[in-house]
C-alpha positions as CSV (number, residue, x, y, z in Angstrom):
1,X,39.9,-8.8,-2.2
2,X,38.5,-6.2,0.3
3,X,34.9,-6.2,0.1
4,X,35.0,-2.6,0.0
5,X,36.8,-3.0,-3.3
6,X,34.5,-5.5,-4.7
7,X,32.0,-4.5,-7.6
8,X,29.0,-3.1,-6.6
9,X,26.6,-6.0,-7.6
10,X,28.9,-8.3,-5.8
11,X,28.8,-6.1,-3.1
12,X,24.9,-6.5,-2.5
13,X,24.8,-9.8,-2.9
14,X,27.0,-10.3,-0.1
15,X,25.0,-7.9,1.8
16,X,22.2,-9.4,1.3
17,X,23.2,-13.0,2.5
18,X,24.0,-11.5,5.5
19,X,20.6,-9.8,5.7
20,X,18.7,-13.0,5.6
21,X,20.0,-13.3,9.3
22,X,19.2,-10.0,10.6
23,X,15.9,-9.1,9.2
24,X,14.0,-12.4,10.8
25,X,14.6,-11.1,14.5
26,X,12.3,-8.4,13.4
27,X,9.3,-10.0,11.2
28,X,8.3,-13.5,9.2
29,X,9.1,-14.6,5.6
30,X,5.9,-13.3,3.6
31,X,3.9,-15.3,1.4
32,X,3.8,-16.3,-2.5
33,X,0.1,-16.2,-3.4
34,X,-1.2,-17.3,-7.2
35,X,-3.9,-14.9,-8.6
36,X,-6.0,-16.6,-11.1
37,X,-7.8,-14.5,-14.1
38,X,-10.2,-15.6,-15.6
39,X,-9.7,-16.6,-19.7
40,X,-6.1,-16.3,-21.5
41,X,-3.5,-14.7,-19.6
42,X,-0.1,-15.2,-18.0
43,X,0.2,-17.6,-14.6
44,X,0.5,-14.9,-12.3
45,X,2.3,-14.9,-8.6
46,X,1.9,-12.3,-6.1
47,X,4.4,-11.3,-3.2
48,X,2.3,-10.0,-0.3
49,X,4.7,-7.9,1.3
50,X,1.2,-6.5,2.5
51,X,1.4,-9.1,5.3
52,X,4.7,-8.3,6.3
53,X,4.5,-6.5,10.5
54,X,4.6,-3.1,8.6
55,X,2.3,-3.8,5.9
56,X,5.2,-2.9,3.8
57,X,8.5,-4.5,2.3
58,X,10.2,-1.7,3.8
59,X,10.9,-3.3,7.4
60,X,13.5,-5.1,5.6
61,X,15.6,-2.4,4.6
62,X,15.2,-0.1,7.9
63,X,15.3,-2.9,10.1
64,X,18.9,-4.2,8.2
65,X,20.0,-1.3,8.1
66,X,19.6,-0.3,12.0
67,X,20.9,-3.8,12.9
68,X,24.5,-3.0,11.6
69,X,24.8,0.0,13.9
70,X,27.7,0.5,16.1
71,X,27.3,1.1,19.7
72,X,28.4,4.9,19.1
73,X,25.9,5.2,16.3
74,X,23.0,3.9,18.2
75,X,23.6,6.4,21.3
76,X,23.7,9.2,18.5
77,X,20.0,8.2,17.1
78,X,18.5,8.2,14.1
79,X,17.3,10.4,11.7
80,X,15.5,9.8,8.8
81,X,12.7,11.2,5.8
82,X,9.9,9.2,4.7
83,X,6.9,9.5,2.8
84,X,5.1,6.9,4.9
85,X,6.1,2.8,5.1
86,X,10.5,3.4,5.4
87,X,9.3,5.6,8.5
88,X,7.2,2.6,9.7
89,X,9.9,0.2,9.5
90,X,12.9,2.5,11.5
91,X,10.3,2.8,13.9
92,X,9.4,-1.2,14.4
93,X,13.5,-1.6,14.6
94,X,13.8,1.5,16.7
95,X,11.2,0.0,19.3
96,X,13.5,-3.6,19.5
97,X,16.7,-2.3,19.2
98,X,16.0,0.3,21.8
99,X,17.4,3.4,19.6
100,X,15.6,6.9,19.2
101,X,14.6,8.1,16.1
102,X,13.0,11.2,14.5
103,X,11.3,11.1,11.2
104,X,10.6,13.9,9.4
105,X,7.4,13.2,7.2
106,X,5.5,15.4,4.3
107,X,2.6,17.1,6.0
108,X,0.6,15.7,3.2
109,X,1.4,12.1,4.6
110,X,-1.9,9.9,5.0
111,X,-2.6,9.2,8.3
112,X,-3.4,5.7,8.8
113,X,0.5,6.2,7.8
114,X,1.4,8.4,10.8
115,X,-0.7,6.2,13.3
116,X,0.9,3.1,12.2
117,X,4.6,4.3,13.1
118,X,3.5,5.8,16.1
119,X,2.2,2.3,16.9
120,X,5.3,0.4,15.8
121,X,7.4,2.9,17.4
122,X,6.0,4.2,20.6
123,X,8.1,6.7,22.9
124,X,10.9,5.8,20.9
125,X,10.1,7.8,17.9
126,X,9.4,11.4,17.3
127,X,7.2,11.9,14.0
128,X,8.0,16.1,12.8
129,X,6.3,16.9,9.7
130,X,8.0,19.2,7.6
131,X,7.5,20.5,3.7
132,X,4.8,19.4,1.3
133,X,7.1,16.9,-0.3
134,X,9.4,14.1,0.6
135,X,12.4,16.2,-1.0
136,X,11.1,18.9,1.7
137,X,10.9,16.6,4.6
138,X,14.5,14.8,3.0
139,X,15.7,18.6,3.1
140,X,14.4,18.9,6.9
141,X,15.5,15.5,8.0
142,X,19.6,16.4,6.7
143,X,19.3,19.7,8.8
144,X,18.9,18.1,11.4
145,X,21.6,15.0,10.8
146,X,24.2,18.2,10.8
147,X,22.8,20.0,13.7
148,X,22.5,17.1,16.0
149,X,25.0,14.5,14.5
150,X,22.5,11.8,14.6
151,X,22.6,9.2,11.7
152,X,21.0,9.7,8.7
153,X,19.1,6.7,7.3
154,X,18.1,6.6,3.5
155,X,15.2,5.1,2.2
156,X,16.7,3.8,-0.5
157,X,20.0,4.9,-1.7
158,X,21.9,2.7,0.9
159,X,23.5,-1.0,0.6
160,X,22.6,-2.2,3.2
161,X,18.9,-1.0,3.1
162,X,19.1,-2.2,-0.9
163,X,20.7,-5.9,0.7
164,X,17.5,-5.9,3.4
165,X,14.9,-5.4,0.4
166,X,16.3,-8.2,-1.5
167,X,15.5,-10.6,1.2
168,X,11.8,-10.9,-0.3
169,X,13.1,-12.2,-3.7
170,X,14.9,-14.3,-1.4
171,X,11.9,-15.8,0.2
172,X,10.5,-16.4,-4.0
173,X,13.5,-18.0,-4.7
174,X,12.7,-20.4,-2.0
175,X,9.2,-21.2,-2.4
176,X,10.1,-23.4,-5.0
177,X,7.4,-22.0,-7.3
178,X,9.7,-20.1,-9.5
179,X,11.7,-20.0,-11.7
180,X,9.8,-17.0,-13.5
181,X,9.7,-15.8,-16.9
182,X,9.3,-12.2,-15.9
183,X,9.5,-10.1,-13.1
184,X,7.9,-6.9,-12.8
185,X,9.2,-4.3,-9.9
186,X,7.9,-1.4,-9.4
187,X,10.4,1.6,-8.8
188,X,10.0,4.9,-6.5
189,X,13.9,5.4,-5.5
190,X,14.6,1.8,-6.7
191,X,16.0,0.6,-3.7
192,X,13.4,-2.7,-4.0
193,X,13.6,-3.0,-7.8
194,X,17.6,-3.4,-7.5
195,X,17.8,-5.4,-4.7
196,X,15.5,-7.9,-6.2
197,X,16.8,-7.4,-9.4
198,X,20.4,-8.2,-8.2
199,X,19.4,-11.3,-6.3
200,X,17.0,-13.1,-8.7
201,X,19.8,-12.1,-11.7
202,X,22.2,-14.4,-9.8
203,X,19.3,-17.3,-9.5
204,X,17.5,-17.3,-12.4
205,X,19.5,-15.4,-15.2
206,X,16.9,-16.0,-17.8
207,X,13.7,-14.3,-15.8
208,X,13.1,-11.3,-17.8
209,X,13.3,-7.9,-15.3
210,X,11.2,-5.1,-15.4
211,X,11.0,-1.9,-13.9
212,X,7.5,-0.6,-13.0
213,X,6.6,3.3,-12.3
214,X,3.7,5.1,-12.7
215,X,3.6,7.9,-15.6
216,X,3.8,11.2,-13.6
217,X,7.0,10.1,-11.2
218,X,9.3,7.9,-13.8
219,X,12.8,9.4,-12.5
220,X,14.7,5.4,-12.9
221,X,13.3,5.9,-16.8
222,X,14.9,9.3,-17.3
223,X,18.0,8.4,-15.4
224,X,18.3,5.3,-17.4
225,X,17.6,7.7,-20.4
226,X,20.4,10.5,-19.4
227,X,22.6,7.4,-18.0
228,X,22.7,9.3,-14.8
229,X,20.2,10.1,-12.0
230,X,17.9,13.5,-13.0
231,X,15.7,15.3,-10.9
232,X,12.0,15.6,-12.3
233,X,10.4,18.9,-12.6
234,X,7.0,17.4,-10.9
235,X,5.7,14.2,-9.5
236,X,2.2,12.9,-9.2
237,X,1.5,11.5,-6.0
238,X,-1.4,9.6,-6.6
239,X,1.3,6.7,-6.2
240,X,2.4,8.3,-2.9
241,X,5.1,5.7,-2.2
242,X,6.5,5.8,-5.2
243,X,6.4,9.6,-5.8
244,X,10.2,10.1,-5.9
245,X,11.9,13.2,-8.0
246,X,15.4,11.6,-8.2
247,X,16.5,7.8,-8.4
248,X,19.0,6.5,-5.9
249,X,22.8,6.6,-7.0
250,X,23.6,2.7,-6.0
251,X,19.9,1.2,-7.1
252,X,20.6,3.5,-10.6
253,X,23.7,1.4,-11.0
254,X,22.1,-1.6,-10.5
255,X,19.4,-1.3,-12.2
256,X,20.9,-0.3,-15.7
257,X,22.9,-3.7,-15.1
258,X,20.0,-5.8,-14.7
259,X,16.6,-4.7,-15.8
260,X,15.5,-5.1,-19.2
261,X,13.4,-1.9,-19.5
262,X,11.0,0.4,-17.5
263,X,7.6,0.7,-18.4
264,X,5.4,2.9,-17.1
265,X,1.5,2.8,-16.1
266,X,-1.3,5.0,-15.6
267,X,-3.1,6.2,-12.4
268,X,-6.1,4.4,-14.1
269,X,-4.7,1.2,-14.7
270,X,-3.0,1.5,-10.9
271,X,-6.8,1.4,-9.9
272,X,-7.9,-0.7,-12.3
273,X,-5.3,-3.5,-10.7
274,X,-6.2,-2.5,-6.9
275,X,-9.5,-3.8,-7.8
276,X,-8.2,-7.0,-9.4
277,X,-6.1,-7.5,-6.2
278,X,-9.3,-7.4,-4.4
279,X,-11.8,-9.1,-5.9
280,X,-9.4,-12.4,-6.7
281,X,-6.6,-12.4,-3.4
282,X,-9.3,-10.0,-1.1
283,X,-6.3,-7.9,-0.9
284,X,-6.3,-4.5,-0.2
285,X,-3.0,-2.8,-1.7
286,X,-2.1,0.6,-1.8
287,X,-1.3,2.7,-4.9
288,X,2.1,2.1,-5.3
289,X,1.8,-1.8,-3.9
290,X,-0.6,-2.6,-7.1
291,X,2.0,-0.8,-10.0
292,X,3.7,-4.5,-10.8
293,X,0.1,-6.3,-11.7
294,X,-0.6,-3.3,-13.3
295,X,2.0,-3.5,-15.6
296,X,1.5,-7.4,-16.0
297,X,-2.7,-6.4,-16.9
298,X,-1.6,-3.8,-19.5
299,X,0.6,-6.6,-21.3
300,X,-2.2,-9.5,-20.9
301,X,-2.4,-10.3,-24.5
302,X,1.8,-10.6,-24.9
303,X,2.0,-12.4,-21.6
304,X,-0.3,-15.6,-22.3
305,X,1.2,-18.6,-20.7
306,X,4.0,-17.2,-19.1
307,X,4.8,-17.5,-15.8
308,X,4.8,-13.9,-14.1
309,X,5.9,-12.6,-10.6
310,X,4.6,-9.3,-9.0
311,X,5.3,-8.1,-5.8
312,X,2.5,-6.3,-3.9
313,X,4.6,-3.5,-1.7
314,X,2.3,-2.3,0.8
315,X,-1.2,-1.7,2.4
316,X,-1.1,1.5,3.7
317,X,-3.7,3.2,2.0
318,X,-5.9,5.9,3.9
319,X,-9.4,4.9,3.4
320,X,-11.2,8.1,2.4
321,X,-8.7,7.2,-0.7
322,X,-10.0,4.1,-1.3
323,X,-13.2,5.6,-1.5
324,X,-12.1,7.2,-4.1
325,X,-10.1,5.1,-5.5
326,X,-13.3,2.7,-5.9
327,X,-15.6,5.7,-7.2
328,X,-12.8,6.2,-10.2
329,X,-13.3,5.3,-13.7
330,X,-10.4,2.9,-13.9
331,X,-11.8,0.7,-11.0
332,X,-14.2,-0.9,-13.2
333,X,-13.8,-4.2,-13.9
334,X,-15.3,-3.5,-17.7
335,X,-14.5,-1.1,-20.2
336,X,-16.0,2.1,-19.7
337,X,-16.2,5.8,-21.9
338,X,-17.9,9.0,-21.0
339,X,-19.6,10.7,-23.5
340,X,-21.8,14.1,-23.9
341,X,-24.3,14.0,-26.1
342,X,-26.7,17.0,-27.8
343,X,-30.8,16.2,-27.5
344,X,-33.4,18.6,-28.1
345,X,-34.6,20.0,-24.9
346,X,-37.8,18.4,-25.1
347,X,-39.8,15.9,-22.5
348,X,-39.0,12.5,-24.0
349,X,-35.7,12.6,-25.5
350,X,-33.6,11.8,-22.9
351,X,-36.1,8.6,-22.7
352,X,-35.6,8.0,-26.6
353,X,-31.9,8.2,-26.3
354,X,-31.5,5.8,-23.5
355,X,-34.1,3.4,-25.4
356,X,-31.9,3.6,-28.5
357,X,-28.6,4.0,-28.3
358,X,-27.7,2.8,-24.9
359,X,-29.7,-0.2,-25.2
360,X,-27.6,-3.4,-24.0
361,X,-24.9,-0.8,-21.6
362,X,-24.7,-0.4,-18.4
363,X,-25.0,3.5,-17.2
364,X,-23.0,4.3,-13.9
365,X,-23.0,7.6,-13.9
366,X,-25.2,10.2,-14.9
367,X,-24.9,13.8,-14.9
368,X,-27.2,16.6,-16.4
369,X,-28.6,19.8,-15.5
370,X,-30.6,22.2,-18.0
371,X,-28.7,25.4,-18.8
372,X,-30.4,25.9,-22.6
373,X,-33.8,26.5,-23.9
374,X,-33.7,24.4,-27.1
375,X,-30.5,22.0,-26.4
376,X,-29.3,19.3,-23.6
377,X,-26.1,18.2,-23.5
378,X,-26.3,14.9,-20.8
379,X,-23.1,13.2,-20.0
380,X,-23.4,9.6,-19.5
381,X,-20.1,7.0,-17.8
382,X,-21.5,3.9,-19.5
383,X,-19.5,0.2,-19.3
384,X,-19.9,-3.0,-21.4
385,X,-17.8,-6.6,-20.9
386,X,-17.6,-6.4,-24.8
387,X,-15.0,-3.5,-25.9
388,X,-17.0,-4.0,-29.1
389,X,-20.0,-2.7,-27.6
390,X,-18.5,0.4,-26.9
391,X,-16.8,0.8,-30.3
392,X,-20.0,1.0,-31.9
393,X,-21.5,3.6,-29.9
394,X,-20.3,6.4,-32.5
395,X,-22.5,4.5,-35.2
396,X,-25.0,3.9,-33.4
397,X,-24.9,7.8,-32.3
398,X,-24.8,8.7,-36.0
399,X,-27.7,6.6,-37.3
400,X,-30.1,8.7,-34.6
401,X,-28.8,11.9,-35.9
402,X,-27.0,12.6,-31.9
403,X,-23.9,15.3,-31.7
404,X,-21.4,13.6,-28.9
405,X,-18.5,14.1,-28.0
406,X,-15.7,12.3,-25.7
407,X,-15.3,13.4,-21.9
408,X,-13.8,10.6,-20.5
409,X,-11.1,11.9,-17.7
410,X,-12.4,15.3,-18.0
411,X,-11.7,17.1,-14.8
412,X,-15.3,18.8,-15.0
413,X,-17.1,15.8,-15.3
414,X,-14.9,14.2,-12.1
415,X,-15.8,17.0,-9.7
416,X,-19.4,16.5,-10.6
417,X,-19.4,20.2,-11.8
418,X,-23.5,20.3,-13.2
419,X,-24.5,23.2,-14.9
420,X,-27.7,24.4,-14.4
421,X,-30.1,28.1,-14.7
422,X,-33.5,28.1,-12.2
423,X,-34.2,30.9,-14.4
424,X,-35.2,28.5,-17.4
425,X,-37.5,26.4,-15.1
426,X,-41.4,26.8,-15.1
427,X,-42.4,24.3,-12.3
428,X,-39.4,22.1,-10.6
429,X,-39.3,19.4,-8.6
430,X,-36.3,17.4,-7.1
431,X,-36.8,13.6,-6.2
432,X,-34.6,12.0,-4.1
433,X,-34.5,8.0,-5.6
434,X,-33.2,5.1,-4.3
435,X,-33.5,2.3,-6.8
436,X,-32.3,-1.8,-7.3
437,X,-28.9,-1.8,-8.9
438,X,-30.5,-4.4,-11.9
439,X,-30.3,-3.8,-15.6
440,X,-33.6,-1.8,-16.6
441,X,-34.7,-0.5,-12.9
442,X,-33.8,3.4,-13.5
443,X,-35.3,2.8,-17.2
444,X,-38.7,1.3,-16.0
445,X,-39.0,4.1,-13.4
446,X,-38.3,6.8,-15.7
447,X,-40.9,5.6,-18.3
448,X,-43.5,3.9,-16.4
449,X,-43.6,6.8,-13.5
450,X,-42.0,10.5,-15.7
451,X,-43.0,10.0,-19.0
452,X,-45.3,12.0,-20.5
453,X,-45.7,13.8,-17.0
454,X,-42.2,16.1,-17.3
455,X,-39.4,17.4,-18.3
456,X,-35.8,16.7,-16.8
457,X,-34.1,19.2,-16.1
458,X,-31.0,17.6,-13.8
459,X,-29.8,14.0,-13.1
460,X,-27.1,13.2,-10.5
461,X,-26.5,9.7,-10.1
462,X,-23.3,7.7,-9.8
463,X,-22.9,3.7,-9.2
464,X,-21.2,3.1,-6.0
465,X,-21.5,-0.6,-5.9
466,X,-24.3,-1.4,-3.3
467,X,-27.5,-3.4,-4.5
468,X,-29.3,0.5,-4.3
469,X,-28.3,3.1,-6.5
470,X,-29.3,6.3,-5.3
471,X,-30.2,9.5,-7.7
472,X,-31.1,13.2,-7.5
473,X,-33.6,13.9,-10.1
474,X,-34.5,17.5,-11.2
475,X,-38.7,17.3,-13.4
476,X,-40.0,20.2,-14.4
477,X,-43.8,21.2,-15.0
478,X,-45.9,23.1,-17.1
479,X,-47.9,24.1,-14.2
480,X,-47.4,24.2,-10.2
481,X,-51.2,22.2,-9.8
482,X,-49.3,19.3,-12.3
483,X,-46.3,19.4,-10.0
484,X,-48.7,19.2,-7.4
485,X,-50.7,16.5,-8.7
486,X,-47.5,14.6,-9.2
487,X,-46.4,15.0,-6.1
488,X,-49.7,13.7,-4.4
489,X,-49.9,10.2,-6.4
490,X,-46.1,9.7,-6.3
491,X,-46.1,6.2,-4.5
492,X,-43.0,6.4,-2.6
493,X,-41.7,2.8,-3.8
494,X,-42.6,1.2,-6.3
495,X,-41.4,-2.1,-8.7
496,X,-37.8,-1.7,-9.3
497,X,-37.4,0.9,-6.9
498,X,-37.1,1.3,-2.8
499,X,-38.0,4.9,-2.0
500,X,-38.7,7.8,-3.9
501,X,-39.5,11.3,-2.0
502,X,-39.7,14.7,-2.7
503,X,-36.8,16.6,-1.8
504,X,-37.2,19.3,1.3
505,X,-38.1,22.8,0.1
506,X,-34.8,23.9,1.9
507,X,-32.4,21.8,0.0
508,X,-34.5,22.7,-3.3
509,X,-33.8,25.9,-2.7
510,X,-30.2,25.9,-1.7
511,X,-29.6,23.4,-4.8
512,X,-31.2,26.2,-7.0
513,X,-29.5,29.2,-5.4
514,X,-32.7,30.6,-4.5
């Protein structure tokens, strides 16, 4: 039988046994690393395509794919869209192979992205951003494929990209650490996910296959749902590699063939398994790279004593987003809530509160400012390694009489949006304080040093994991000669805290609109 006429499954395997040849002239096998948890849990490996020359699986399929160019196709160039780690790996094989590429990227495109295929590529690759999207830059790139003839080069939707992909469940297969009971692949176009898929379905037909994608972008689920490929209305991009509106054609069939089901994870549970991937393999993974152990995290308790594969798809994460990404809620390694809660406006409550009902939690972030005469309403991130001590906050909230209510995720609260009215003030003061990130420094400072002295009126504080945690604190006064007398015996560090200063009149002012 031709193999043009073979079934499409057959197709790719074939494909991909030819692959294992032509990828290696352009990078090394990757390795299979085991991340230990601590307590019950599946027996989890990781595939660190984040070692791979790209920092990305994707040099497999680009590079596979640009290998099987004819003479006449070369001369022509290449033209391809990419939202970041395909463009890296055309360029890497456009630098060998000696072939000119353009590659039209979103204008959005993080640029430790854009540096790295100007490095892998050099003079032989010219980077035009175009759109806001990667269907925009796709819509750019196929312009220019008619206008100038030169060959278009899919990201995903391509055989012989799909066949260069599936080399790294290749390399699993080989490690002799398998076989797996599950697999878990994350999905953007699915070119990965059913290359994999297809190769470790031949191998080990009993290892459970997953799909992975993150809530906002799931376009394999809905074409698995519809039984064709759909286009999504809207895509989050917090996942940037992954942020695809329309699953590939040839991964869609192959997928539906082979993969058990999709599930889908949150943006929070993304970051929640970045910071897994750091703290136990010191690995620093991208959004999309971390959506597999994701996935495996959310289904801990089902998984226990199973033996679990993820694949880690890439590094390439600009670092003012890892900033972020480390600041966010679901980067904590314990559970966490944010909560409002109603005090009278009164010195000493705030005090009582924090004595009583968050005794035994950990506060890491803090954020009040006075906007009512009679009524606060403080909002507090607090974490605990018990779930349990959590849960009982509403009881405990109840039995001192407090109003709360749930924040956590609210958009207000993220952007650090503090209310507050200088007109309700008598006497301020704002005190810049840097204290030791131990359980009970912020608490001894606030009642050996404020109370009894005055009021707060605003707290700004977040944890941001150094040994100092560092706090803009708003007292107010009866009187400016008790502000002043304050002021004049504040020692400037203390027990439990490094530095505490008066903040500049011109910042006090600009912070208070005056």
């Amino acid at each position: 039988m031709e193999r043009d006429a073979l079934p499409l499954d057959r197709r790719l395997r074939q494909e991909t046994l030819f692959a294992r040849e032509r990828v290696y002239r352009f990078g090394q096998p990757t390795p299979l690393e085991r991340l230990i948890l601590p307590g019950p849990g599946p027996e989890i490996w990781v595939k660190r395509e984040d070692l791979s020359p790209i920092k990305a699986y994707k040099w497999r399929g680009a590079c596979n794919r640009m290998a099987v160019l004819t003479p006449e196709e070369a001369a022509r160039g290449v033209v391809t869209a990419s939202a970041g780690n395909h463009a890296q790996g055309v360029a890497l094989a456009a630098k060998q192979l000696g072939i000119q590429a353009r590659i039209y990227m979103p204008r959005s495109t993080p640029r430790v992205k854009q540096q790295a295929v100007k490095l892998h590529g050099g003079d032989r690759v010219e980077i035009l951003l175009s759109g806001d999207s990667y269907d925009e830059a796709v819509t750019a790139a196929r312009e220019d494929e008619r206008a100038t003839g030169a060959v278009y080069l899919h990201a995903y939707d391509d055989l012989q990209v799909m066949a260069g992909q599936a080399t790294l469940a290749d390399e699993v297969v080989l490690s002799g650490h398998g076989p797996f009971d599950a697999a878990y692949l994350q999905i953007g176009g699915g070119g990965m996910a059913a290359g994999a898929a297809c190769w470790l379905n031949m191998l080990w037909p009993d290892t459970e296959l997953i799909g992975v994608e993150g809530e906002g972008q799931a376009s394999m689920k809905a074409a698995l749902e519809a039984g064709e490929p759909v286009t999504l209305d809207k895509v989050d991009i917090f996942c940037d590699g992954t942020a695809v509106r329309k699953a590939g054609s040839l991964p869609f069939e192959i997928c539906r063939g082979t993969l058990s089901r999709v599930e889908t994870v949150s943006n929070t549970e993304v970051s929640r398994a970045i910071r897994v991937l750091w703290e136990t393999l010191r690995c620093v993974s991208e959004p999309s790279g971390a959506m597999g152990l994701a996935a495996v995290l959310k289904n801990r308790e089902a998984l226990v004593g199973k033996r679990v594969l993820v694949v880690v798809t890439g590094a390439n994460i600009d670092f003012l987003q890892l900033g972020l990404i480390a600041q966010s809620e679901g980067a904590s390694a314990t559970a966490s809530r944010t909560l409002r809660v109603r005090i009278p406006e009164r010195p000493g409550t705030m005090l009582a509160l924090l004595d009583g009902c968050f005794e035994g939690l950990n506060i890491t972030d803090f954020q009040y400012g006075k906007y009512h005469a009679t009524e606060a309403w403080p909002v507090f991130t607090v974490t605990a390694d018990d779930d349990s001590k959590l849960a009982a906050l509403p009881d405990r909230f109840a039995a001192g009489g407090y109003e709360w209510e749930d924040l956590s995720g609210a958009v207000d609260v993220n952007f650090r949006a503090i209310p507050l009215r200088e007109e309700l003030l008598t006497s301020p003061l704002f005190l810049r304080l840097d204290f030791y990130e131990r359980r009970g420094a912020l608490h001894d400072f606030l009642d050996k040093i404020i109370r009894g002295r005055a009021s707060f009126f605003y707290f700004n504080y977040r944890q941001s994991g150094e040994r100092i945690g560092r706090a803009l604190i708003g007292l107010d006064f009866d009187t400016p000669e008790a502000r002043d007398a304050f002021t004049a015996t504040l020692p400037p560090r203390g027990e439990g805290y490094r530095l505490c200063t008066p903040l500049d009149a011109a910042a006090q002012k600009r912070i208070l609109g005056a």
